[in-house]
Every structure is written in structure tokens, then in C-alpha cells.
C-alpha positions as a Python dict, from the first residue, in 0.01 Angstrom:
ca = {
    (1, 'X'): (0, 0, 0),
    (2, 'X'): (-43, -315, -50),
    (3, 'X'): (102, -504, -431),
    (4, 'X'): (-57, -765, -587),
    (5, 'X'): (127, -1048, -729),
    (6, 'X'): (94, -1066, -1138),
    (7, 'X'): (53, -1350, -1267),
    (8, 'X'): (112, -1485, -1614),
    (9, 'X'): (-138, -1438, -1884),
    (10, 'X'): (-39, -1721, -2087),
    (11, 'X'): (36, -2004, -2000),
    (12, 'X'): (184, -2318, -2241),
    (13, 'X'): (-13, -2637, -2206),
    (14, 'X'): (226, -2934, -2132),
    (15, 'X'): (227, -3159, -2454),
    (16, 'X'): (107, -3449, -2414),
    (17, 'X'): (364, -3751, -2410),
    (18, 'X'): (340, -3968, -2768),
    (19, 'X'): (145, -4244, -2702),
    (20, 'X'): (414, -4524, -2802),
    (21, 'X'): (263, -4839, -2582),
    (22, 'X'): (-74, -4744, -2764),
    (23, 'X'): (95, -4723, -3096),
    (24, 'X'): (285, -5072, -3076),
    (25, 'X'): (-5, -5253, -2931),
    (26, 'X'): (-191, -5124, -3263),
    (27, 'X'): (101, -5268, -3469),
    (28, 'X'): (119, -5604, -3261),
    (29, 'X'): (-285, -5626, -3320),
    (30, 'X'): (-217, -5556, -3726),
    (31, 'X'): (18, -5813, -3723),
    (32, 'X'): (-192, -6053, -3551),
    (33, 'X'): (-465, -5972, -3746),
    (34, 'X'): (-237, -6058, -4052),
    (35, 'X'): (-102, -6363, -3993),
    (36, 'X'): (-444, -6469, -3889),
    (37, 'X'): (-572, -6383, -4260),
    (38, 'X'): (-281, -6508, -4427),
    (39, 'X'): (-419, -6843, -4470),
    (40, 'X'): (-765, -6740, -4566),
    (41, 'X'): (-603, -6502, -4853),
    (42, 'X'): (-410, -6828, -5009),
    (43, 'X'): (-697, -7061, -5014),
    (44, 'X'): (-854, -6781, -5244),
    (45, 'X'): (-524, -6670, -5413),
    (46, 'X'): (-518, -7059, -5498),
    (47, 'X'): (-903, -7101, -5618),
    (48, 'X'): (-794, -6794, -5841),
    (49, 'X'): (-513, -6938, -6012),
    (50, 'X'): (-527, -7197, -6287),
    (51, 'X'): (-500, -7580, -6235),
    (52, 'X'): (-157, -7531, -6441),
    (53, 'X'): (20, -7254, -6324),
    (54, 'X'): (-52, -7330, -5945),
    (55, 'X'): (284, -7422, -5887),
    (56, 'X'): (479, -7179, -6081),
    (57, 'X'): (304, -6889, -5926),
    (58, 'X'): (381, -7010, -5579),
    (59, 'X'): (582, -6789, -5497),
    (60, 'X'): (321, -6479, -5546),
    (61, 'X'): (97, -6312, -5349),
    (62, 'X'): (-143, -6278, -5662),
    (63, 'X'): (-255, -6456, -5920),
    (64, 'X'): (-95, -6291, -6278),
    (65, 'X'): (-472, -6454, -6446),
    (66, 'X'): (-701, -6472, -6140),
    (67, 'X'): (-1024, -6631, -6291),
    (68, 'X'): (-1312, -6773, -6208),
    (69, 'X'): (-1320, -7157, -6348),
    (70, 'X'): (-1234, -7352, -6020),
    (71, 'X'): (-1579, -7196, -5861),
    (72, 'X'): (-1758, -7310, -6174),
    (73, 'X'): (-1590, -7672, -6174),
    (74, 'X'): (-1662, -7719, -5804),
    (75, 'X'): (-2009, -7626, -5827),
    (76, 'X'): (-2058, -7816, -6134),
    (77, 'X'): (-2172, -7546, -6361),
    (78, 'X'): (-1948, -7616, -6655),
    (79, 'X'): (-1873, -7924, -6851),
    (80, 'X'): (-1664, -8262, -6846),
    (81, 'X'): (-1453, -8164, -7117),
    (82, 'X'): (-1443, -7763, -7049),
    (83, 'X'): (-1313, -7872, -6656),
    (84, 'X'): (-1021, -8121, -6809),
    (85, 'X'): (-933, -7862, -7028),
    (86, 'X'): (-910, -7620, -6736),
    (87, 'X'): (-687, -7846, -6589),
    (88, 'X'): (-879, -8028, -6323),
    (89, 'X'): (-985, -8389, -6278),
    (90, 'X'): (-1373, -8379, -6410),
    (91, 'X'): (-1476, -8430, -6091),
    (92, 'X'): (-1725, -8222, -5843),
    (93, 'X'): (-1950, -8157, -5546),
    (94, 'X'): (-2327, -8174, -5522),
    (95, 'X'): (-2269, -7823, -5358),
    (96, 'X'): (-2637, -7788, -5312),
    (97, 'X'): (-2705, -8157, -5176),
    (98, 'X'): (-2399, -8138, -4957),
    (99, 'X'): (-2562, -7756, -4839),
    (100, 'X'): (-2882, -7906, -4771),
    (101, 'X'): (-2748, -8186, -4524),
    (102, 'X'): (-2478, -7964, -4301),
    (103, 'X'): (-2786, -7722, -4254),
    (104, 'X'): (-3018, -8002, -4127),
    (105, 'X'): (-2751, -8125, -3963),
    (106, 'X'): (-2618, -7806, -3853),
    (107, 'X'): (-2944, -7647, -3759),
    (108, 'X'): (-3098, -8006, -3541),
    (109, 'X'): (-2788, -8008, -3335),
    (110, 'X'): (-2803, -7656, -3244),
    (111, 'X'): (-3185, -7616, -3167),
    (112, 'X'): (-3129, -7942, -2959),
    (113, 'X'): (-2812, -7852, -2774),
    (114, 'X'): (-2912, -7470, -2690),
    (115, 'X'): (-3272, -7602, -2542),
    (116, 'X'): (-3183, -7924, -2358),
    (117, 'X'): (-2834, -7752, -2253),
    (118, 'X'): (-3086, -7441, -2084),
    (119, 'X'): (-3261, -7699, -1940),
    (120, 'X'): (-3018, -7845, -1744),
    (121, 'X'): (-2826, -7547, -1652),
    (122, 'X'): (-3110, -7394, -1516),
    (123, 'X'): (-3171, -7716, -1332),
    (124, 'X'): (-2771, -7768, -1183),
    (125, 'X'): (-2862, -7323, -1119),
    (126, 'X'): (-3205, -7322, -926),
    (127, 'X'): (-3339, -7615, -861),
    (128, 'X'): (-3240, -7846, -537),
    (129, 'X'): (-3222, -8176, -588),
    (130, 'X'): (-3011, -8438, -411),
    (131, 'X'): (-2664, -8511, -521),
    (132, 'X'): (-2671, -8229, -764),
    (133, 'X'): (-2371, -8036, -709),
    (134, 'X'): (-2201, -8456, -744),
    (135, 'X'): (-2368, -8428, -1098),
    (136, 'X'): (-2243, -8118, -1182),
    (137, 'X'): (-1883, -8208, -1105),
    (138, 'X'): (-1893, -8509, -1349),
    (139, 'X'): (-2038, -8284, -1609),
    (140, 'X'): (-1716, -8082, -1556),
    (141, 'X'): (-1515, -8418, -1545),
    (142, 'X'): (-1684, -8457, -1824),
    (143, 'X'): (-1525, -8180, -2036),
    (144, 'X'): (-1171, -8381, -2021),
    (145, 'X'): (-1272, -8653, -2190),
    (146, 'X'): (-1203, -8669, -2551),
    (147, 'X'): (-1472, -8690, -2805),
    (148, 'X'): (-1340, -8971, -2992),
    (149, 'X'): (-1319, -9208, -2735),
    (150, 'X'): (-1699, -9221, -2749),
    (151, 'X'): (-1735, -9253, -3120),
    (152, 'X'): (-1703, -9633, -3118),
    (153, 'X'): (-1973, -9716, -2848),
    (154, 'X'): (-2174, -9462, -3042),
    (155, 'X'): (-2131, -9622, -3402),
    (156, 'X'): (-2218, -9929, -3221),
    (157, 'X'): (-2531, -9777, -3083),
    (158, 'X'): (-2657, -9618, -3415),
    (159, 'X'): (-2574, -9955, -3644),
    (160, 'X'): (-2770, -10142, -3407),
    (161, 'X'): (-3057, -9881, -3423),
    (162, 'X'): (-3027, -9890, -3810),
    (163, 'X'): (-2951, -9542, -3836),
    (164, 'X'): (-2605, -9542, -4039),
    (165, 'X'): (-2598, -9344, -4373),
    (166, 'X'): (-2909, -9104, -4221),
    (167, 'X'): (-2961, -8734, -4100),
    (168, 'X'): (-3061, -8891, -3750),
    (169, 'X'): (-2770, -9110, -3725),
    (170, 'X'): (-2530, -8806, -3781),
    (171, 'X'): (-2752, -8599, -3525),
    (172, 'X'): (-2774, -8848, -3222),
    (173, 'X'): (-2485, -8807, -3065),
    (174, 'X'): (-2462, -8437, -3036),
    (175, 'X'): (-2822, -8355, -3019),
    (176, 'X'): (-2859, -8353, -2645),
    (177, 'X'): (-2644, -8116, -2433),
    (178, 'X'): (-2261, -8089, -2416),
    (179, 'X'): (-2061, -8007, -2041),
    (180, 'X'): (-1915, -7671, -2194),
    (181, 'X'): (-2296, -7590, -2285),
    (182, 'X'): (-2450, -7676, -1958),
    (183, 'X'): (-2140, -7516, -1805),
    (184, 'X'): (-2159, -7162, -1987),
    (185, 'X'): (-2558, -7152, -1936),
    (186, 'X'): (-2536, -7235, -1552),
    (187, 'X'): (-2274, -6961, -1494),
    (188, 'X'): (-2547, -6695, -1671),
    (189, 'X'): (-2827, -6846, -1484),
    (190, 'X'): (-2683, -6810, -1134),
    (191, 'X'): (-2649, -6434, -1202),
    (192, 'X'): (-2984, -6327, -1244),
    (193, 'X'): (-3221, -6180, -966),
    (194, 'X'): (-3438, -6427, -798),
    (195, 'X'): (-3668, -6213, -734),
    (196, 'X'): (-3883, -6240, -1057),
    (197, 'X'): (-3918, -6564, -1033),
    (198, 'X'): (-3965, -6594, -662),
    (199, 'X'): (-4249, -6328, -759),
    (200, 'X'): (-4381, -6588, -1048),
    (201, 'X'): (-4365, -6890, -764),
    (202, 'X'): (-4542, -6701, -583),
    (203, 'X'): (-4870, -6637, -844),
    (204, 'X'): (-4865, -7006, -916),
    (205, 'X'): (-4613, -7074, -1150),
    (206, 'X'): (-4417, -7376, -1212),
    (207, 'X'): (-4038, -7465, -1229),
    (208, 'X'): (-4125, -7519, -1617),
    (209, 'X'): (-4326, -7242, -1682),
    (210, 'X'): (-4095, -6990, -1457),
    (211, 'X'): (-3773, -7156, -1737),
    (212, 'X'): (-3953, -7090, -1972),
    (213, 'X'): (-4155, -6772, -1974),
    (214, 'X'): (-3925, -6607, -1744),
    (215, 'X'): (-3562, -6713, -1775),
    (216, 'X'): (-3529, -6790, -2169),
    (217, 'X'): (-3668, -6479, -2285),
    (218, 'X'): (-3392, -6283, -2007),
    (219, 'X'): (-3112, -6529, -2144),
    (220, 'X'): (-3096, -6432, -2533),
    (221, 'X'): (-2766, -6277, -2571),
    (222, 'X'): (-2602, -6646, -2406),
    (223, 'X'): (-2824, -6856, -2580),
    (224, 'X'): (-2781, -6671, -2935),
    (225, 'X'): (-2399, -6705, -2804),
    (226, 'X'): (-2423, -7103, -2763),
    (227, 'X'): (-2606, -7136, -3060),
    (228, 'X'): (-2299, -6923, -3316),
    (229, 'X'): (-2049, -7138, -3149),
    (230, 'X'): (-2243, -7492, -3157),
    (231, 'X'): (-2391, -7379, -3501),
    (232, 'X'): (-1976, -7342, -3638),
    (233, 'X'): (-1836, -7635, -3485),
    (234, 'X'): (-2136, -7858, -3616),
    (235, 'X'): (-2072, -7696, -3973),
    (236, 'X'): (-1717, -7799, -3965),
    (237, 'X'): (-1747, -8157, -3806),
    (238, 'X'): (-1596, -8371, -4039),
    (239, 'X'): (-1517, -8742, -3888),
    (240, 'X'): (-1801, -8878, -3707),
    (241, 'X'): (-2071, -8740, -4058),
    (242, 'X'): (-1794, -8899, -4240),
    (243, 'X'): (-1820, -9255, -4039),
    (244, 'X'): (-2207, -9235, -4087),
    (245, 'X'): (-2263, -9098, -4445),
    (246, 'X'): (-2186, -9328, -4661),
    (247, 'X'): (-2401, -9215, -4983),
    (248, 'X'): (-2349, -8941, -5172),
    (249, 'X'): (-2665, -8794, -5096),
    (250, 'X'): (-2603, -8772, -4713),
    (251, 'X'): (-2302, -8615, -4732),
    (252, 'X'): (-2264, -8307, -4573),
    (253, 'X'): (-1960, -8019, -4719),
    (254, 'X'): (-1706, -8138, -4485),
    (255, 'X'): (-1753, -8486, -4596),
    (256, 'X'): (-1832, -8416, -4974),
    (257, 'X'): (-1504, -8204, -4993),
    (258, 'X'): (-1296, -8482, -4893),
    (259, 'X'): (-1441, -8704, -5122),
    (260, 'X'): (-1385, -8444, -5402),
    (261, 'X'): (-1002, -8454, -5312),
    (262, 'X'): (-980, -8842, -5302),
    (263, 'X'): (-1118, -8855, -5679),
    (264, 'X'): (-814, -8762, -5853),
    (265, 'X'): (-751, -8960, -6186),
    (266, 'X'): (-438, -8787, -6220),
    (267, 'X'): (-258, -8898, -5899),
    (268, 'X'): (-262, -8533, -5784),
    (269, 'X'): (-530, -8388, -5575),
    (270, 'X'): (-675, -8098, -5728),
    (271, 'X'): (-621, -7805, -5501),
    (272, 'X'): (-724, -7512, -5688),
    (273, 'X'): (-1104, -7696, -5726),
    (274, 'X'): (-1066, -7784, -5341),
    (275, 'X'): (-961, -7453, -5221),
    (276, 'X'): (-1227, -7317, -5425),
    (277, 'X'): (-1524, -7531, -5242),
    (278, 'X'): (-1341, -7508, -4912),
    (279, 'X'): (-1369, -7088, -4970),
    (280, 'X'): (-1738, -7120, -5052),
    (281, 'X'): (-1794, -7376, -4780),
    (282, 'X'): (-1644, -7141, -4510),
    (283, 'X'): (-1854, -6833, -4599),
    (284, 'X'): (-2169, -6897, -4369),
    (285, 'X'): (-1906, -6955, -4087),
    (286, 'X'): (-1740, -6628, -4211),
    (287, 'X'): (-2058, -6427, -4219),
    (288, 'X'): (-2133, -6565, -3852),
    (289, 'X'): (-1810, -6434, -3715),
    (290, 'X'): (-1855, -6080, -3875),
    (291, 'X'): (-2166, -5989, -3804),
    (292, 'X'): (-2216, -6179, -3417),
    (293, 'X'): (-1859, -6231, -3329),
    (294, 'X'): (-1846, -5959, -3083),
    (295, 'X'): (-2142, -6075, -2898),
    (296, 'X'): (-1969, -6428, -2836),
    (297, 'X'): (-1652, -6262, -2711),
    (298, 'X'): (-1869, -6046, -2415),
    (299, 'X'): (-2064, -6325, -2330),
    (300, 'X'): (-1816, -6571, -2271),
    (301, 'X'): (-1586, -6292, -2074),
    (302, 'X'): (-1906, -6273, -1858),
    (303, 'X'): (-1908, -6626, -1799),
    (304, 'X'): (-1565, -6653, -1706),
    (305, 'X'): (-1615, -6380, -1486),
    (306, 'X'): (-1897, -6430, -1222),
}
């Protein structure tokens, strides 16, 4: 007769090991995170506080009478004598003047860049043309070079063109295509099946029409990529608007927020009205990051990656 082993009925589940590396990466991110806010969350602790207890509420992570009065002075929606008595200088930025020009401004340079940039990416990408991969390399050359070491040939060029103080003076120079731009669009490009287009070549259709029928409307995520970061560095550009704009009514918020820190009658810059219009100016950039950010991080791992 033959026994059959028994076997046991229950059996205890190993527990699974505490996840500490997961745990501390979480706590390294929160930090990050943190210190990354930290100077966001004084520029509005500061457009909270008063003009006169600014610097005896330093120390504190919170205002002990947050109010509202710096946004009003900044925007210009309260007197002379009620933003003196506040504590600030009188003075204040033509917030929706200064709006209007860094969205022309803004929204030129990036319609410009993201087309002409797809243009020649697509060219350096498909088309074959002699000395092209030469021409490509000096884009890429082109990269290392500085941007202010062309800003005095290109004030040159736009005084003799009599375009200083104007919208298309401040646009010029960026309007065009950048080497990071042509660079990032290429790298997409050169990934994507040749067959539809070979297929469009073959019914008749032209380089143009192929680019533009055909490859823009299969290249949206990288070109709405280009576009958020073009669209937040040309809303933050600051020097060469500053060397062109020379009237109040051309300046853009960059520009008109240094000028509303130079007028000081009191010998001290006012940084609770400043903070407050440099909060308010950084909320469209804000908004941007939120709600696309994670679209520019995947598309520029995927053009680092092919």
C-alpha cells in the first residue's frame, strides 16, 4: 500500500520586503520639489507683506497682515496718494500695455521659429542636397556660440533699418530658426516611416506639399513642444527688448518691470510692488508648465534618444 505524502494546507505568504529605496527616492523628490518652490513662495510671501514691515517680517514664512495693496499699486488700480501711504514709491506698470507687447512679441517669434525651424529640419532630414550634412554641422557649431556676441552686429543691423523702439525690431533677430530648434525637429523627422511619403511622391506630390500635408500634421506633439519652450524663453527675454524699446509703450513685462524698480524716489527699490508684478508676470509661464509640462519632458527624452 502505497502512502501519499501530505502536504500543508496553509501556507504563509513571504512578506514582502519594505520598500525603503522607493520610500527615500519619494523624500529626495519632496525635497527637490521644495527647494525648487521655495523661491516662488517668497516672491508671493513678499507681494503679501506691507511696504513697511518687509523687513521686520523677514524672518517668517508668512505674512502676520498678508494683503492685497502691492497687486493693486502695480497694476495701477489705486491712487498716488493711497500707494505712498501704503508705503511704496507712486510709481507703476502699464500692466496691460506691457501684456500686449510680450504677447506680440512672444507669439511672432514662436509662430516664426516653430515653422521656419520645421522647414529646415525636414530639409537637413529628407532632402539631398550637396554639402548638407557640412551645413548641419555648423548649425550644431552653431549652438556654442553665445547669444550676445551677436547682439551688436544685430543692433547695428536694425538702427540702420530704422527699426529701434518697434515690435519688428525686437522680433528680427529671433524670428527665423534657432540650431537647438532645427536640431530637436530633425531628430523627430528622421524617425518617421518613409513610406507615406514615398507613397505621396509617388501620386504627384511635392517636397512642399509632402512637409506640409504629410509631415506637420504627424509632428504635433514636437512642434507644440518647440513652441512651450520658445513661447517661455521669448516671454522672459529681457536684454536685447530692453536695448530696442525705448518708449514706454513698447515695452514688454520684462522690460517694464525693470523700469518699475529703477523709479524709486526713495533710494530703495520697492520690492514688495516688484515681487508683486514679477508674480503676475510669471503666471502664463506657470500655467504653461502645469498644464503641457509633461509633454515637453517625453518629447525631448525622445529626441535625445533616437
Amino acid at each position: 500500500m502505497t502512502t501519499v505524502p501530505t502536504t500543508q494546507t496553509a501556507h504563509h505568504r513571504p512578506r514582502k520586503p519594505f520598500p525603503l529605496g522607493r520610500l527615500l527616492a519619494y523624500l529626495a523628490l519632496t525635497l527637490v520639489i521644495l527647494i525648487s518652490l521655495f523661491p516662488i513662495w517668497i516672491v508671493l510671501k513678499t507681494a503679501l507683506t506691507g511696504s513697511r514691515s518687509l523687513f521686520t517680517e523677514a524672518a517668517s514664512l508668512w505674512p502676520s497682515e498678508p494683503t492685497l495693496i502691492n497687486f493693486k499699486r502695480v497694476l495701477g488700480l489705486v491712487s498716488l496718494e493711497e500707494a505712498q501711504a501704503a508705503g511704496g514709491s507712486g510709481s507703476a506698470v502699464n500692466f496691460l500695455a506691457a501684456m500686449k507687447n510680450s504677447v506680440i512679441f512672444t507669439g511672432l517669434i514662436v509662430l516664426g521659429q516653430t515653422f521656419f525651424s520645421a522647414m529646415a529640419a525636414y530639409a537637413f532630414a529628407r532632402l539631398k542636397f550637396p554639402g548638407r550634412d557640412a551645413i548641419f554641422t555648423l548649425f550644431l557649431v552653431a549652438m556654442m556660440i553665445p547669444g550676445i556676441v551677436l547682439f551688436i552686429p544685430n543692433f547695428i543691423t536694425i538702427k540702420n533699418l530704422g527699426w529701434l523702439n518697434t515690435i519688428p525690431g525686437m522680433v528680427a533677430p529671433f524670428i527665423l530658426m534657432t540650431p537647438f530648434a532645427v536640431f530637436f525637429l530633425r531628430q523627430f523627422f528622421l524617425s518617421l516611416p518613409r513610406e507615406t511619403e514615398e507613397a505621396a511622391f509617388l501620386d504627384g506630390a511635392g517636397p512642399f506639399t509632402i512637409f506640409w500635408r504629410i509631415t506637420l500634421p504627424m509632428s504635433q506633439g514636437p512642434l507644440a513642444t518647440l513652441a512651450i519652450l520658445t513661447a517661455i524663453g521669448m516671454w522672459n527675454e529681457f536684454f536685447w527688448p530692453f536695448l530696442i524699446a525705448k518708449d514706454e509703450a513698447s515695452f514688454t513685462l520684462p522690460v517694464a518691470l525693470q523700469v518699475f524698480k529703477s523709479q524709486t524716489p526713495q533710494g530703495v527699490p520697492d520690492w514688495t510692488g516688484l515681487m508683486a508684478g514679477t508674480f503676475v508676470a510669471a503666471i502664463p509661464v506657470f500655467l504653461l508648465l502645469v498644464f503641457l509640462g509633461r509633454r515637453v519632458v517625453e518629447s525631448l527624452a525622445f529626441s535625445g534618444t533616437k
